[in-house]
N, C-alpha and C positions, 0 to 999 in steps of 0.2 A: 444341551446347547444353551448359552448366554446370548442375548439380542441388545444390542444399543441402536437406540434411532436420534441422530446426528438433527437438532434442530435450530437454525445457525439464527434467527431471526430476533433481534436487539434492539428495542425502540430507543436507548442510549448505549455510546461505543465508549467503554469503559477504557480507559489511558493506559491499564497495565497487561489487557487480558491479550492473550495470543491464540487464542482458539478461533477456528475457523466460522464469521459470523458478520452479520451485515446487519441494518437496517429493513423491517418489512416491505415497504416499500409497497407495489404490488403483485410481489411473488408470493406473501402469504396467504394464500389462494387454495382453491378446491384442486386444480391441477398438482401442487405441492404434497398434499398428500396422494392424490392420485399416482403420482411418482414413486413417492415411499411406496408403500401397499405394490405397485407394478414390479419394483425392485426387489419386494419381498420377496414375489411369486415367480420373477424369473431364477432370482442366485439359491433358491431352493425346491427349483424346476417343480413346484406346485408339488411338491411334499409337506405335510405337516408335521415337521420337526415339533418334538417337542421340548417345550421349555423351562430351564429353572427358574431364570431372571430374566426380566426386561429393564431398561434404563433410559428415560428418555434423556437427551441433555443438548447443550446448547454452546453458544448462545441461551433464547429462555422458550421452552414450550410451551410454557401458560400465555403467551405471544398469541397463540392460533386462538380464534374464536373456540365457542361451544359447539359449535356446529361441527367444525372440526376438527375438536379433540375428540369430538363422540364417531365422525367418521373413521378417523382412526384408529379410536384405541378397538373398535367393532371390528373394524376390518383386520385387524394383527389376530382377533380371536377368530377370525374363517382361515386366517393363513397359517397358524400354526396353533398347536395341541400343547391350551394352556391349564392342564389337568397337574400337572406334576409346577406350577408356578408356585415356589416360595414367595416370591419379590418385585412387586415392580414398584419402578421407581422415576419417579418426576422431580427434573430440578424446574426448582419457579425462584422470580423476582416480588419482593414486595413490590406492591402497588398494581400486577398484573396480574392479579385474579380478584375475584370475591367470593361469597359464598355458596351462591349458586355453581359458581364454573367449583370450588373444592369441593363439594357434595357431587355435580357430576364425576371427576377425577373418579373420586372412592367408588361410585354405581360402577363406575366402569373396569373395576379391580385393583388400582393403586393402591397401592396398602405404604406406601412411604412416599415422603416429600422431603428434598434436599432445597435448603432456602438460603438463596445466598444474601446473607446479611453483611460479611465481610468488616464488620465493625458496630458497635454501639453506641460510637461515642460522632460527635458532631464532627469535631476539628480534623477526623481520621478520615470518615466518611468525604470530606470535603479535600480530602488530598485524595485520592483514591480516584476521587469524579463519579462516584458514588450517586445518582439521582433521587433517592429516598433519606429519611430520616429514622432515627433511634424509635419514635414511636412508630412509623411505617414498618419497620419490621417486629416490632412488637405486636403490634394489631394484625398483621399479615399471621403471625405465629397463631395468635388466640381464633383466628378465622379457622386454619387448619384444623385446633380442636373443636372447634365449632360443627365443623364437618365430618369430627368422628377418625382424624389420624391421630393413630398412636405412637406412628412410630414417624419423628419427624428429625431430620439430619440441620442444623445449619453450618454452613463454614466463617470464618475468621481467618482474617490476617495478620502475620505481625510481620516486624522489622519496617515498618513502611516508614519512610523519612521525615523524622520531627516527633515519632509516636514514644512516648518513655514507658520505661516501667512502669511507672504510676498509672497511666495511661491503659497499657496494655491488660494492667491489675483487673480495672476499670471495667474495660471487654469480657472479662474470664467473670470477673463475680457477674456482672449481669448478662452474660449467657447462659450461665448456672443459675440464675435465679427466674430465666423463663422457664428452664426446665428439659432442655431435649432431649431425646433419647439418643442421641448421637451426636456429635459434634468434631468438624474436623479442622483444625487449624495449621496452613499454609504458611510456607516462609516467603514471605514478596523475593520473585525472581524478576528479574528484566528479558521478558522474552521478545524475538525477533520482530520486527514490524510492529512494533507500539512504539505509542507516542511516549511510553515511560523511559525505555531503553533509549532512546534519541537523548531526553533530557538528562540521562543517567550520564551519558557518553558526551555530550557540553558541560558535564560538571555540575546542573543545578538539582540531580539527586544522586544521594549518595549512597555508599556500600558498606557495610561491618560488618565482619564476620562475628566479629566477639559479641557484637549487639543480635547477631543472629542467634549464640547459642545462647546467651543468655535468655532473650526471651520463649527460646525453644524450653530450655528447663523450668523454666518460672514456667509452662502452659503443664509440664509434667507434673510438677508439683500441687498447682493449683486443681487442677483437674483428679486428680489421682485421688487428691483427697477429700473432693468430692465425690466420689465413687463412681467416679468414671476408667475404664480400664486402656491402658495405652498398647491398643491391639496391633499398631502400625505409627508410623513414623509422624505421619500429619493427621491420625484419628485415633478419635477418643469414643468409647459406647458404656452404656448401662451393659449390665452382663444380658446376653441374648438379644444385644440387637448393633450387632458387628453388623458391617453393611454384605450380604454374601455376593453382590454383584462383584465389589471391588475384591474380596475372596477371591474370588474366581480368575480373576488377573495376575492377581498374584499367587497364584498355584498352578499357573498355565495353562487353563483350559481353554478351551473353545470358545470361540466369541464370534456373531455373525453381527457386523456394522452396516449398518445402513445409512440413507442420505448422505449429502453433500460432504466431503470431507472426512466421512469416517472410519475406521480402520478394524478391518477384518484378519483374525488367525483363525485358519481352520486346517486342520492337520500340515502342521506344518508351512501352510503357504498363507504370508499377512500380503493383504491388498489393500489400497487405500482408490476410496470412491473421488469422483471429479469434485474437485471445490470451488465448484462454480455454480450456483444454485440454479443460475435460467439455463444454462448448456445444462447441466443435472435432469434437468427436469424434462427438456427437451429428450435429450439421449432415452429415458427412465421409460416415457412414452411410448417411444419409436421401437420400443421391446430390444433397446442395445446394451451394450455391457457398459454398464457407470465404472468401472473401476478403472484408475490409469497406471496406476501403481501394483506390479506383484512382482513379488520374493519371494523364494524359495528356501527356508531357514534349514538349515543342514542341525544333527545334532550337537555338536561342539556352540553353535548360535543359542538355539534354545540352552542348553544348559546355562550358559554365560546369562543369560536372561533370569532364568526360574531362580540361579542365584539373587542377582541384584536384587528382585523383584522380595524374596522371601526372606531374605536376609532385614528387609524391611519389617519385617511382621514379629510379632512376640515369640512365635515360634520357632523363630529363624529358619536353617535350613540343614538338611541332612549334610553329615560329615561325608558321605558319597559325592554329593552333588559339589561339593570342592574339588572333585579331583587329584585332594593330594593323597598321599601313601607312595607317590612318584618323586624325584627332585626335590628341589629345595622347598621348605615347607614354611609359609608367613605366619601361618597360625599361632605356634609357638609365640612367635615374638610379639603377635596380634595379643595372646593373652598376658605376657608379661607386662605391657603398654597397660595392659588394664581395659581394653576394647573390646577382649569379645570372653565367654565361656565357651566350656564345653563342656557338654552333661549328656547322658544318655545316647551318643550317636551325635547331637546334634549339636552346631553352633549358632548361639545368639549374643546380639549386642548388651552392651552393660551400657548401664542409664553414661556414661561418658562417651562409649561408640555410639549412641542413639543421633549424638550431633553430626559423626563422622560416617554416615552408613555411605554414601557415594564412594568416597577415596577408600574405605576397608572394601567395599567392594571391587573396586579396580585393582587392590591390592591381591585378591585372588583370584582375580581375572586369569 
């Protein structure tokens, strides 16, 4: 089993992001984990499943005090059997921790940090609404190894409006030159209920596709040959330190989500929890069921899924899990395009389908 714990709390509301997430307020509280941890122990009727991964994410969960990042990350180790854990993992913000609360993280079994930097450069950071600066996430980085992680993830953005190649250039070599072990870079989307997609949709930011592949290739290139391997569509790793959480997703396993907003597959059946932190926490309490959402995925679903999802990744996906050898057949014509191979069983994208992996995927939908 895979665990994600959903931690929506954002001392700045970032213009583009659409994940489910508020301001602390005063729900960042003893009761808030109290909830988590209650929620643990009802959706796995007090069995200690054990675990591969954990992922905390957010919003930021370096947000919660020390106090109670140590209540919880203790309490996840009474609720479940973290003997078989490759991975856990924390996304944090620069400027929200220091070195005490990173040395706690690690006491407490984090072996990886996902830091979102989303830029290097001022002018980017400042379109973005971005609260931190180039040094801020530099010095946040050098904290990490301060505290003894070695395996540290950041992300990046591109296509963001007014950003050039040079620009972009910019990002990539001084990402590379902090050094991480991982790194994944994001193509700016305009997702629902942001303040960016409003301003997308009046005209005052704009869309390119072609500016999107381009910068998508230029991060192939520059990174590649850095000796970073492009394991997946928006991530990049030193060899052996692929992130196995996000694995795991895209191989269709198991996944049990906890907190506000987060989103559970378990055999078959994805639930998603209430995204409302105070009713959450309320409900979490009361010993009732947080989720509002469940579906029932039938096989023809899941498959259409493990496709898209793997079709993403280096390894692409098994010539099975296409479902052709029936009717009319796209692959053919997918490989004459120049978009995908096929080798051994399996088919993967070519550095040109690497841009196009949504529509070749609909394509064998």
């Amino acid at each position: 089993m895979h665990l994600y714990l959903h931690i929506p709390f954002c001392h700045h509301i970032c213009p583009y992001c659409g994940f489910y997430k508020h301001k602390p307020g005063r729900l960042a509280n003893a009761d808030f984990v109290d909830a988590l941890l209650a929620e643990a122990n009802h959706r796995t009727r007090g069995e200690q499943l054990p675990l591969k991964t954990i992922y905390w994410g957010g919003g930021t969960p370096t947000l919660l005090s020390s106090p109670l990042l140590r209540q919880l990350g203790e309490g996840l180790a009474n609720l479940f059997d973290l003997s078989q854990l490759k991975e856990w993992t924390v996304e944090a913000n620069p400027a929200t921790f220091d070195l005490t609360k990173a040395e706690l993280l690690r006491s407490l079994g984090v072996n990886r940090i996902s830091l979102g930097v989303q830029s290097l450069q001022r002018a980017t950071l400042a379109t973005l609404g971005r609260d931190h600066s180039p040094d801020d996430a530099t010095g946040a980085f050098q904290t990490l190894r301060d505290a003894g992680f070695e395996n540290i993830s950041i992300d990046l953005m591109f296509s963001i409006p007014g950003q050039t190649t040079a620009d972009w250039q910019a990002d990539l070599d001084a990402a590379m030159q902090i050094g991480p072990e991982h790194i994944s870079a994001y193509n700016l989307t305009y997702e629902e209920d942001t303040e960016f997609l409003a301003r997308h949709q009046s005209g005052q930011l704009d869309a390119d596709e072609d500016r999107d592949a381009d910068l998508f290739y230029q991060a192939i290139d520059t990174l590649e040959a850095g000796g970073y391997s492009h394991y997946e569509i928006s991530n990049y790793a030193r060899p052996g330190f692929e992130s196995r959480h996000n694995r795991a997703y895209w191989s269709g396993a198991d996944y049990l989500g906890l907190g506000p907003g987060a989103v559970s597959t378990i055999a078959g059946e994805r639930s998603r929890t209430l995204a409302d932190t105070a009713a959450y926490v309320r409900a979490s309490l009361a010993g009732l069921d947080t989720r509002t959402e469940i579906e029932l995925l039938d096989d023809e679903a899941c498959r259409l899924e493990l496709l898209a999802m793997q079709l993403r990744t280096k390894e692409g996906i098994s010539l099975d899990t296409t479902g052709y050898g029936h009717g009319p057949n796209p692959i053919e014509s997918l490989v004459e395009q120049g978009l995908v191979t096929t080798a051994n069983g399996r088919l993967t994208l070519t550095r040109v389908g690497k841009a196009l992996a949504d529509p070749i995927a609909a394509s064998l939908a």
